[in-house]
C-alpha positions in Angstrom: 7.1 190.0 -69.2 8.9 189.8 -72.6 9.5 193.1 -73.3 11.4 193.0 -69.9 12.9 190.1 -70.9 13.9 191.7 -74.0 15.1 195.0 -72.0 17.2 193.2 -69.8 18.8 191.3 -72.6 19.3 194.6 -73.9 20.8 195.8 -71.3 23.6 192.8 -70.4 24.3 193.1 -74.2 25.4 196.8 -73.4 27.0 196.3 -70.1 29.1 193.4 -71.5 29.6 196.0 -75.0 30.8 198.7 -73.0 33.0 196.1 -70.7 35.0 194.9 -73.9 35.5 198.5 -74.8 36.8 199.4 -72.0 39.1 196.3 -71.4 40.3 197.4 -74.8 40.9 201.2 -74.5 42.7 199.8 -71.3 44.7 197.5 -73.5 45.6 200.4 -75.7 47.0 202.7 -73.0 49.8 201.7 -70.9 49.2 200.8 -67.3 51.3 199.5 -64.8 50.6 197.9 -61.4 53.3 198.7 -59.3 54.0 197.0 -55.7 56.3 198.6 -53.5 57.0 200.1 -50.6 55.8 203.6 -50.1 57.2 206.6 -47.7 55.5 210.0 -46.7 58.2 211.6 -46.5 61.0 211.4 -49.7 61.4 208.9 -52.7 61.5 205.0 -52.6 59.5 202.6 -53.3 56.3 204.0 -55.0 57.2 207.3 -54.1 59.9 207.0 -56.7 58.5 205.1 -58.9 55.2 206.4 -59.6 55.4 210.2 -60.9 57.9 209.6 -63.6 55.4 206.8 -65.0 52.7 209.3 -64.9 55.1 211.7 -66.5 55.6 209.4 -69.5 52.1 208.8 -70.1 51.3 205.7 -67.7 48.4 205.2 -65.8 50.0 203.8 -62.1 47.5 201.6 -59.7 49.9 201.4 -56.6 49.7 198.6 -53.6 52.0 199.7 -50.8 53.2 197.0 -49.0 54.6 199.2 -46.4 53.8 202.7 -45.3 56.6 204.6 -43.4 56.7 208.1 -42.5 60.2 208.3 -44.0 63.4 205.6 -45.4 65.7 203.8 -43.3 68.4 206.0 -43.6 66.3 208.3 -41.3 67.4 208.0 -37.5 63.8 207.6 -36.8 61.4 205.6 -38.8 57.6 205.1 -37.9 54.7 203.2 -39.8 53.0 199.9 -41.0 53.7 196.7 -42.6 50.8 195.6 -45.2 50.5 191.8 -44.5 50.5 189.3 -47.4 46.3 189.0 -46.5 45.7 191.8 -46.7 47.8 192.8 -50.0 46.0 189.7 -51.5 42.6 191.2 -50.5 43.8 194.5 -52.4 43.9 192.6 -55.9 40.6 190.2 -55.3 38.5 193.8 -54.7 40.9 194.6 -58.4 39.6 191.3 -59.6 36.0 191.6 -58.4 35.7 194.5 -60.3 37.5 193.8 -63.8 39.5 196.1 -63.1 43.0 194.2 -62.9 44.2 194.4 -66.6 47.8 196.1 -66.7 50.1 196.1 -69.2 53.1 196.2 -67.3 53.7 194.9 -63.3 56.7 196.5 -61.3 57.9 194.8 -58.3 60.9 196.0 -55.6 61.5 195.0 -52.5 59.7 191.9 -50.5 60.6 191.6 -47.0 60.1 187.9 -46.7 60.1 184.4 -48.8 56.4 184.2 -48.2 55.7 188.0 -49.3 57.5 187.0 -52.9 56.0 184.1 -53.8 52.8 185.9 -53.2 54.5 188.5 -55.8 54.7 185.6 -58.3 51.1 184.4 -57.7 50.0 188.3 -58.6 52.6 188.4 -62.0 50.9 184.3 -63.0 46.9 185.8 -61.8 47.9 188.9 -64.1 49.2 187.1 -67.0 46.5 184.6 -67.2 44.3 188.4 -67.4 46.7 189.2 -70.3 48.7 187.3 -71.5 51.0 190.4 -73.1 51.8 191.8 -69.5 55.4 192.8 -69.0 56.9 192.4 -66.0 59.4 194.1 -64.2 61.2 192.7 -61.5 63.9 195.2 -59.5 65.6 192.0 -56.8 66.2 194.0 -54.4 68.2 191.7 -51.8 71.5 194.2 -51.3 74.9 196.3 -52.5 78.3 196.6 -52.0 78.6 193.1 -50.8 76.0 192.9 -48.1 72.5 191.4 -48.2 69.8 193.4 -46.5 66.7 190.8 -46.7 66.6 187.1 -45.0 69.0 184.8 -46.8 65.6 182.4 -47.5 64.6 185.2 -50.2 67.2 184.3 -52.4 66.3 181.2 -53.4 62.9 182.2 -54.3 64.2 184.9 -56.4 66.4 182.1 -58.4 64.1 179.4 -58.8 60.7 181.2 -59.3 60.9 184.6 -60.2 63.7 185.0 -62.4 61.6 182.7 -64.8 58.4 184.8 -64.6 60.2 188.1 -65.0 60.3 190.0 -68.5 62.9 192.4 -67.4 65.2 192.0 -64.5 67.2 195.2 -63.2 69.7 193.8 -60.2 73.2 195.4 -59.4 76.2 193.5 -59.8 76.4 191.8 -56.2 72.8 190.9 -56.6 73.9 189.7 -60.3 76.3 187.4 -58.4 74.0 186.5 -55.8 71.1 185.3 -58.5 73.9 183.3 -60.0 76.5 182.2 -57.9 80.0 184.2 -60.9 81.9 186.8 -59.3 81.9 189.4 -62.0 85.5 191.3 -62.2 84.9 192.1 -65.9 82.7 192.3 -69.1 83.2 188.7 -70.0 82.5 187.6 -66.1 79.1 190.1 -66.5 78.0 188.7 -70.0 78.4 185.0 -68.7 76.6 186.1 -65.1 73.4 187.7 -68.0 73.5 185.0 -70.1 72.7 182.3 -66.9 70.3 185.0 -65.7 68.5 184.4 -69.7 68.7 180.8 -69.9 66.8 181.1 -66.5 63.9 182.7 -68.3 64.6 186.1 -68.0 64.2 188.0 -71.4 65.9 191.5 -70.6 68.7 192.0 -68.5 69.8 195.2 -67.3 72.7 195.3 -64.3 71.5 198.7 -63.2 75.2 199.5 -61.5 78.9 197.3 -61.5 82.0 198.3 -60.1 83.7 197.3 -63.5 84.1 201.0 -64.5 86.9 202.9 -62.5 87.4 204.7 -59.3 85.3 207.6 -60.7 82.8 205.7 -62.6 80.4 203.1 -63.0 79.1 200.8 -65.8 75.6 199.8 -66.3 75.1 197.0 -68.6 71.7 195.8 -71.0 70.6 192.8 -72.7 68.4 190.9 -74.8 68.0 187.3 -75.2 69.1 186.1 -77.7 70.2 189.8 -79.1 72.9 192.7 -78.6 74.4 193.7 -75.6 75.2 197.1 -74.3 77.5 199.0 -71.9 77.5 202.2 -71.0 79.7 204.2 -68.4 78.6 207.0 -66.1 80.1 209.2 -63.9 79.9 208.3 -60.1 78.6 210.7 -57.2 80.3 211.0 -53.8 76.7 210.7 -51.7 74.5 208.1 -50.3 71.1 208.1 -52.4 68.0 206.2 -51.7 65.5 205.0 -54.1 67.9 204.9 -57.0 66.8 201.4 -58.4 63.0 201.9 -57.6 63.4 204.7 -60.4 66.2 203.3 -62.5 64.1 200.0 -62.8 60.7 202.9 -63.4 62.5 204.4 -66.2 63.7 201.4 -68.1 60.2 200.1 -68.0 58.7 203.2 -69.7 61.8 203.6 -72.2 61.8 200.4 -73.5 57.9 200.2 -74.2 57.7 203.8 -75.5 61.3 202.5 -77.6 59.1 198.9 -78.8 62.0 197.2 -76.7 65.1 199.6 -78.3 67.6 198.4 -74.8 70.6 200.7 -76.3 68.2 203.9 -76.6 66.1 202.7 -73.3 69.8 202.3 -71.2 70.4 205.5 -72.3 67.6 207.6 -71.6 67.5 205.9 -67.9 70.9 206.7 -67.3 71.0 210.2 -68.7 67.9 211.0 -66.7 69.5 209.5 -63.5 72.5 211.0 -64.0 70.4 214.8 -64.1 68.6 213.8 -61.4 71.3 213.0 -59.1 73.4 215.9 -59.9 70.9 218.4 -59.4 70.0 216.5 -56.1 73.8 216.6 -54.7 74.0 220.2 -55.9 71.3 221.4 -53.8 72.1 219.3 -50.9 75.7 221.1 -50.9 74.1 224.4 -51.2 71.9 223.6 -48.2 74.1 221.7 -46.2 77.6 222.5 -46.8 80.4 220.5 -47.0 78.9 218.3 -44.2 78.7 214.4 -44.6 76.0 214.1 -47.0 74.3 210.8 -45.6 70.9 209.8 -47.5 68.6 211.9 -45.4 70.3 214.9 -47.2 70.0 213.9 -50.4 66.1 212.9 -51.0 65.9 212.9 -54.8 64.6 216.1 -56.3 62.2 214.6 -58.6 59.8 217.0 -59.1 61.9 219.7 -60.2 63.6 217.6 -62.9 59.9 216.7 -64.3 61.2 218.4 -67.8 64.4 216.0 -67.6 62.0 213.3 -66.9 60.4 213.8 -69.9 62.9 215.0 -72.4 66.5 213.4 -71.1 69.3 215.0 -72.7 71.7 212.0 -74.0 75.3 212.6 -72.9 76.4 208.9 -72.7 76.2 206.5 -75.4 75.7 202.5 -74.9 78.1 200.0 -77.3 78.1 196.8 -77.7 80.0 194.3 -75.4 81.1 191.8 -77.9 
């Protein structure tokens, strides 16, 4: 009876050895939970999100909160909506297992208030697991002056998330949505960051502002309480889709693989994107013509630019708004 004591002992000693190694060899390699939607058919969501991740080295544990045969810029569109149950149920089986310690989180688009303060339950759950966990917030609530999610999310965005997040990536109308200034230049954008900072958020990054010209766009990154960047790109005459789910992908695994560098991390996203979307216009011309080329032509070709992906040729270079 002792020496079985004395083996089991044994034994719990090892199981709880190995568990601390491998909670720290988990520690040691990034890995990022993301939770988004997810598509069949094309990129958004996770589908955009998730192979340049694993490209750059990440290990990517995906919950789809929806599952739709194809994007909403489809005429047809067929699938599921994962309920905030049963997404909940998804990270007590992580939980139950020990098997729930990321490094980073990545959130995009939630459908309702209820679904996003579940989102912030997950990111305060996770942090409490470790307490070093970045995460990544994309706010998806619209563009171009229109809001595509229930006016309720908003709010909830402003008042809860904002204060969790470690790195925030909206567009400029979302920008003015989170905090109520009209941005109609630099000044206007670096007061609109600065609010969006005090509120708790440690990075800013407006993936996209109309503050450039009529052929190009400015993106814009900062740091609390540290520089801030600018950097101007070219514009394309299409309609993509799942732009910011891999814009907000890229500057997660730029700035960790930079140890938070936002000038070389803006840059690398932006020279990738910019690739990306030129090769994917150029072969949707070649295919289609010079036909209207609405989003369900232009499903980004991200598998062909894996090299770009990995090794982003810099053609723009971020300065400092003063």
């Amino acid at each position: 009876m002792l020496l079985r004591l004395v083996a089991l002992r044994r034994f719990s000693d090892y199981a709880q050895y190995n568990y601390r190694v491998n909670m720290n060899k988990l520690k040691d390699s990034p890995r990022v939970l993301s939770i988004q939607s997810h598509v069949i058919h094309g990129y958004v969501g996770n589908k955009s999100a998730t192979f340049p991740l694993q490209v750059l080295g990440f290990e990517v544990d995906a919950i789809n909160t929806v599952q739709f045969s194809n994007h909403t810029g489809y005429e047809h569109v067929k699938g599921q909506v994962v309920n905030g149950t049963e997404v909940m149920e998804l990270m007590e089986g992580l939980s139950l297992n020990n098997i729930d310690h990321y490094t980073h989180l990545l959130t995009g688009y939630s459908r309702s208030p209820e679904s996003l303060l579940e989102v912030a339950n997950i990111v305060k759950k996770l942090k409490a697991k470790n307490p070093d966990l970045l995460y990544v917030c994309d706010p998806v609530m619209g563009d171009n002056g229109k809001m595509y999610v229930p006016q309720e999310v908003l709010p909830v965005y402003r008042d809860t998330v904002i204060g969790l997040a470690d790195i925030l990536t909206p567009n400029q109308y979302e920008t003015e949505l989170l905090t109520g200034i009209k941005i109609n230049n630099l000044k206007d954008a670096r007061k609109a960051i600065q609010k969006l900072h005090d509120a708790g958020a440690k990075i800013v990054v407006l993936s996209s502002s109309e503050l450039g010209d009529e052929n190009n766009m400015i993106s814009i990154a900062s740091i609390v309480n540290g520089n801030c960047y600018s950097i101007r790109f070219p514009k394309f005459a299409a309609n993509f889709t799942g732009t910011g789910d891999l814009f907000a992908a890229l500057m997660l695994a730029w700035t960790y693989k930079s140890d938070l560098d936002i000038k070389s991390s803006l840059e690398k996203t932006i020279s990738t994107m910019q690739c990306i979307l030129k090769d994917t216009l150029d072969f949707a011309k070649e295919k289609y013509g010079d036909t209207k080329l609405t989003s369900d032509k232009v499903e980004l070709r991200l598998i062909q630019n894996k090299n770009t992906i990995e090794n982003p040729i810099i053609e723009a270079t971020a300065t400092i708004v003063e």
